[in-house]
C-alpha positions in Angstrom: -95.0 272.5 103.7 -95.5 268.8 104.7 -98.4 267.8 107.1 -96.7 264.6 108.0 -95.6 263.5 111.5 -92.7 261.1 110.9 -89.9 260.8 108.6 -90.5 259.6 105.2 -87.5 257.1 104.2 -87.0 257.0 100.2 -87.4 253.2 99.0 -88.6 251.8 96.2 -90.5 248.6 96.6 -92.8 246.6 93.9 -96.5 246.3 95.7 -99.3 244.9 94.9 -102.5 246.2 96.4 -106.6 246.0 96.6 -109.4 247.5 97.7 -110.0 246.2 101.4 -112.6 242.9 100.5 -112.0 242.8 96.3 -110.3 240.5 94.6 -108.7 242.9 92.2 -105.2 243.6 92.9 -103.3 246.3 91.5 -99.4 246.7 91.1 -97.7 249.8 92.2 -94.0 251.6 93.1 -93.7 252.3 96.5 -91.4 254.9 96.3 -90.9 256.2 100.0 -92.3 255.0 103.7 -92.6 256.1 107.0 -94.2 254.7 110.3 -97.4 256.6 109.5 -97.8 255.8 106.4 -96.6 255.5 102.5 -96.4 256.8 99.2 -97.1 255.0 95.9 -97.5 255.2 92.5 -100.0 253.3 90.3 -101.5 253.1 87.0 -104.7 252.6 88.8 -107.0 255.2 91.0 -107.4 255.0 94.4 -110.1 257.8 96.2 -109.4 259.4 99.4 -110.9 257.5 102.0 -110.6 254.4 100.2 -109.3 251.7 102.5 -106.5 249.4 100.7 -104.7 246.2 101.8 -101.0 246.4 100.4 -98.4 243.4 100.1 -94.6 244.2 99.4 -93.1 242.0 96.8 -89.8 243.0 96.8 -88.0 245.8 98.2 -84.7 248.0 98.0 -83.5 251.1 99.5 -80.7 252.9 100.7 -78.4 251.2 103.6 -77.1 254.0 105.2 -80.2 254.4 106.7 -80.7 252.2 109.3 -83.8 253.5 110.6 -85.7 252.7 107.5 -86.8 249.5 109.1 -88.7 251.2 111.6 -91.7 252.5 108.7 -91.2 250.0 106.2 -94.0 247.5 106.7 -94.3 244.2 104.2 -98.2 244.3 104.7 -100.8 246.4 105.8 -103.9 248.1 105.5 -104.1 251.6 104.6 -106.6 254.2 104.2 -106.0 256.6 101.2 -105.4 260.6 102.1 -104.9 262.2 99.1 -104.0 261.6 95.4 -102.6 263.4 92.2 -102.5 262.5 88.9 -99.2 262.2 87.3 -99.7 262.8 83.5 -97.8 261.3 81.1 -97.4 260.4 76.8 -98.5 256.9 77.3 -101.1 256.7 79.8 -102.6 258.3 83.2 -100.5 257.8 86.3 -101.1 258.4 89.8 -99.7 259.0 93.1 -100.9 258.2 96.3 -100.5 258.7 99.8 -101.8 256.6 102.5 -102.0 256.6 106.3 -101.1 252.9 108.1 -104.4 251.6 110.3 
């Protein structure tokens, strides 16, 4: 069962993101969106509560769905809700969900 209050619209979108006030940025996949909020996956691991600033390099998504453009934001920041790792032969994955300040 999902806990989330708006639609999620599948995307997939190359990000780069940070730590709210580091310099470190990260690359990720966004790989769906939503007016509440995101999910992404990264090669790097966020906590919950963790609040992230996130930048959208370049996007693409399905055009029969108009309404996409209504959760698809090109920067914001983010708090981080939950995580999971995402295990794989070459190295440790993770997705991440976020909630939009």
């Amino acid at each position: 069962m999902q806990k989330r209050a708006d639609k999620r619209h599948k995307c997939e979108a190359s990000v780069i993101c940070n730590c709210f006030n580091k310099d470190k940025t990260f690359n990720a996949t966004m790989l769906n969106c939503g007016e509440g909020g995101m999910y992404f996956e990264s090669d790097s691991f966020f906590k919950e509560g963790t609040n992230i600033f996130f930048k959208v390099k370049t996007c693409s998504f399905d055009t029969s769905e108009p309404e996409l453009c209504n959760g698809l934001r090109t920067a914001s920041l983010a708090e981080v809700r939950w995580w999971k790792e995402m295990s794989s032969e070459d190295a440790s994955r993770f997705g991440i969900g976020v909630k939009y300040y």
